[in-house]
N, C-alpha and C positions, 0 to 999 in steps of 0.2 A: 492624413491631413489633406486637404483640397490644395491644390494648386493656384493659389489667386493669382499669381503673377503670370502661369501661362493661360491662364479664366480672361483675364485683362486683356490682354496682348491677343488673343484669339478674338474677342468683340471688338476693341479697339480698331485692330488692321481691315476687319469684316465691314465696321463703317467705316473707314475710313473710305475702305477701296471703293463701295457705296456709292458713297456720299459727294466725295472728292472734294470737303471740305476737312479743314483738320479737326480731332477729335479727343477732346481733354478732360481731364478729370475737375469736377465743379470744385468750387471750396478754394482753387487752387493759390497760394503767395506768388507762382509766375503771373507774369504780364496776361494777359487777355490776349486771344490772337485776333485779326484782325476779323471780322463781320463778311460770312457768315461762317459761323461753326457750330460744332457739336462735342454737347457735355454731358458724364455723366457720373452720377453717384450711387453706390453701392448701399441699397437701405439697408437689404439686410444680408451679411458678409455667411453668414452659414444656420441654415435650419435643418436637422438631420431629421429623419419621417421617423414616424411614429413606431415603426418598425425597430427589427433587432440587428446586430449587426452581424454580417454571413461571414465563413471563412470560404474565400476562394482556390486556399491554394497558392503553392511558391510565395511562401509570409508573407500574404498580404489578406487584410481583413475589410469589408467593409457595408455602406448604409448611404441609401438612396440617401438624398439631402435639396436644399433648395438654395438659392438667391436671387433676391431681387434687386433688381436695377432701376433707376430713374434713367430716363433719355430724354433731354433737354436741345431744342434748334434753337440758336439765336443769330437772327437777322435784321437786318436795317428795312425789307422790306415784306410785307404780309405774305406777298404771293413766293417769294423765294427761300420765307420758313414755312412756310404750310408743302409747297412740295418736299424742302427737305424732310421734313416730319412724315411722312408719309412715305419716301422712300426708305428713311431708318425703320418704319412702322414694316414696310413691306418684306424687307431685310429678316426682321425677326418673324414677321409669320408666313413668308414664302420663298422667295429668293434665297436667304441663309444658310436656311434649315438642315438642309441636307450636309452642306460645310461645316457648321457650329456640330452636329450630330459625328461627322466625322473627326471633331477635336475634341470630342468629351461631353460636349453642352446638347442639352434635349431642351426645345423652347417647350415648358406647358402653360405660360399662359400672356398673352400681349393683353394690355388693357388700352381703352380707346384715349385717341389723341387730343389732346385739351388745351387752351390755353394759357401760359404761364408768362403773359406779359409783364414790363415791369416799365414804368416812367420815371426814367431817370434825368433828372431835374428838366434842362430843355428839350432833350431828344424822347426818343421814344424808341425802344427795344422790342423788338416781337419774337415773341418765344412761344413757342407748342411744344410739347412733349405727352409721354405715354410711361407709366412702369410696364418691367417683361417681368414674367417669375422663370428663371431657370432649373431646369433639375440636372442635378450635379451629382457625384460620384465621391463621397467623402472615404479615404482609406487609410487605414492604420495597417505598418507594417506589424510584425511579432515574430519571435523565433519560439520552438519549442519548448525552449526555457520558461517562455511564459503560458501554457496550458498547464490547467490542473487538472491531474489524473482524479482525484478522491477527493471528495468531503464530508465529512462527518455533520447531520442535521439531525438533532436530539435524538442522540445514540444510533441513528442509520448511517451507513454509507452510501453514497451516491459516487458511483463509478462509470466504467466504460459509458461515456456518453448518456447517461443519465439512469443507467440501473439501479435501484435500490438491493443494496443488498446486507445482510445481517453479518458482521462478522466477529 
């Protein structure tokens, strides 16, 4: 199983420390913080590749995997979310990388920075943001209890690691 809480907490602190604006999650029932900050939402919480899943050894099994993130600036003025946007942007395809790579997270793919403004009755909110695609590290413990030596497929056995053999 993926770690989303230390997934979070790794991006989270990375813009933070960034940005030096706070960094919250969108959607959220708390208060708003105050202008300017950064939010975001997890589109998509786990995509595992197309691929099989490897055993590595000391019970643990696992399958490249993917998630995507939304990254949202919202500021009271153009030029103060368009830089923030742009330093978060920079974060995930250069500055980061190497950080995010040494907590688990491999960035493969930042998309371009757009704008996500919104008129809210008399003021006016400016917002840019960007999606990142993450590739992640999906693992499933197991103990030996759970391998199966033999199977029987219309009357063969398949054994040691995928032998067939007549018995």
């Amino acid at each position: 199983m993926i770690d989303v809480d230390k997934i979070r907490q790794t991006i989270v602190c990375g813009l933070k420390d960034t940005l030096g604006v706070p960094v919250i999650r969108s959607n959220t029932p708390r208060a708003l913080p105050k202008l300017p900050f950064c939010s975001y939402t997890i589109q998509s919480l786990l995509k595992n590749s197309e691929g099989t899943w490897q055993r590595i050894g000391n019970g643990i099994d696992r399958i490249p995997a993917r998630q995507v993130w939304s990254i949202t600036v919202n500021a009271e003025k153009y030029i103060t979310c368009a830089k923030l946007a742009l330093l978060a942007h920079d974060f995930f395809s250069k500055s980061g990388v190497i950080w995010l790579k040494d907590n688990g997270i491999v960035i493969e793919k930042v998309g371009e920075v757009t704008p996500r403004d919104t008129l809210i009755t008399v003021d006016y909110e400016h917002r840019q943001g960007f999606d990142v695609q993450l590739g992640i590290m999906n693992t499933q413990e197991y103990s030996e209890d759970d391998v199966i030596e033999s199977a029987e497929i219309d009357g063969q056995y398949i054994k040691d690691g995928g032998n067939i053999n007549d018995e």
